[in-house]
C-alpha positions in Angstrom: -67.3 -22.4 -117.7 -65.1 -25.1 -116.8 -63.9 -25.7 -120.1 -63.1 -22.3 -120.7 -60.9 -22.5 -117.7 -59.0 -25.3 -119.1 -58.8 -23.8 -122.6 -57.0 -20.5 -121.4 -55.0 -22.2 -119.1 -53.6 -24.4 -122.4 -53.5 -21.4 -124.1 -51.7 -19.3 -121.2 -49.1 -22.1 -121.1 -48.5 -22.3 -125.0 -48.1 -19.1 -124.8 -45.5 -18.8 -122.7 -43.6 -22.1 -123.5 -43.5 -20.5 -127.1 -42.2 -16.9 -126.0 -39.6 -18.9 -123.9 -38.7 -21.0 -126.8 -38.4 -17.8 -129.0 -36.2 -15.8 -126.8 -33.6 -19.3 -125.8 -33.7 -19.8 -129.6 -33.8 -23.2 -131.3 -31.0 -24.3 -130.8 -30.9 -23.9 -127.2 -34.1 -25.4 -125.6 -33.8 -26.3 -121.8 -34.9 -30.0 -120.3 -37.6 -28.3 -118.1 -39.3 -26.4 -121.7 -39.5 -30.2 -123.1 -41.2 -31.1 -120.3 -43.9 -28.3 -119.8 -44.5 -28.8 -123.7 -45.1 -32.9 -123.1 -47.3 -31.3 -120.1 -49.2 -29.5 -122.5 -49.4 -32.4 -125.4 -51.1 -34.6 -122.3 -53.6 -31.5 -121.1 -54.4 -31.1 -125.0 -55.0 -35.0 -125.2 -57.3 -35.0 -122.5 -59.6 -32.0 -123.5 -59.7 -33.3 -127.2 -57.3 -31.1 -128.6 -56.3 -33.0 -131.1 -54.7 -30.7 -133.4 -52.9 -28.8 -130.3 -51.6 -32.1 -129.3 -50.2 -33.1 -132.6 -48.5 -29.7 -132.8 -47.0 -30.1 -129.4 -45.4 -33.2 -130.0 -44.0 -32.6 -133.5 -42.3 -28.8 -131.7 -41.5 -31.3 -128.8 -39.9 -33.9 -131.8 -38.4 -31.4 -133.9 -36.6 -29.3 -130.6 -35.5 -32.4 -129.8 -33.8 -33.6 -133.2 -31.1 -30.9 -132.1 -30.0 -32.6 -128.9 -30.3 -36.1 -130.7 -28.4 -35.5 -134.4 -25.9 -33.4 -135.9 -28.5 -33.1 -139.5 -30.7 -30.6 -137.7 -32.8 -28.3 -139.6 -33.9 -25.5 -138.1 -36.6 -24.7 -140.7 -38.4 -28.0 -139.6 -38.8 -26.4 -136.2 -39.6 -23.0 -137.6 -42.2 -24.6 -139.3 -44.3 -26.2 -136.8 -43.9 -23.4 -134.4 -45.3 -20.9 -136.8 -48.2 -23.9 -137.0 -48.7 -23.8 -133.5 -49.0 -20.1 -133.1 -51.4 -19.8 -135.7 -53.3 -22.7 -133.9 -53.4 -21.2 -130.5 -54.2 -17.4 -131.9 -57.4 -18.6 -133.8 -57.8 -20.8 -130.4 -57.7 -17.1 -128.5 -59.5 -15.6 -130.4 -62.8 -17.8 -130.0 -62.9 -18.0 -126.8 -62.7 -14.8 -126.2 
């Protein structure tokens, strides 16, 4: 049961770190969203999430590209969001 607990609450938190993402836009990410998703990428870590973490960290990379370079490409970002929303949805879906 504990496990479950843990899994929604990563989900719960994607979830809304991803609908906060969506509605700033790409291009305008806030410091405290990089942090709850590096949050997230250590919770995932720690319950053997592998996939979730890798996602995490490459949206965390690929947001973070934007603040770092002029050559940003927003399909890159796109990309591995999509990948993480997949993730998390089929994620959803079993446990529940």
């Amino acid at each position: 049961m504990k496990d479950n607990n843990i899994l929604e609450t990563i989900i719960n938190d994607t979830e809304n770190i991803m609908n906060d993402i969506f509605l700033s836009g790409f291009h305008m990410v806030q410091p405290a969203t990089f942090e709850k998703l590096e949050q997230i990428e250590k919770l995932c870590q720690k319950t053997g999430m592998s996939k979730a973490e890798e996602l995490m960290r490459e949206l965390r990379d690929k947001l973070n590209q934007r603040r770092n370079s002029f050559e940003y490409d927003i399909r890159a970002a796109a990309d591995v969001f999509c990948k993480l929303e997949f993730y998390i949805q089929n994620a959803k879906d079993m446990i529940l």
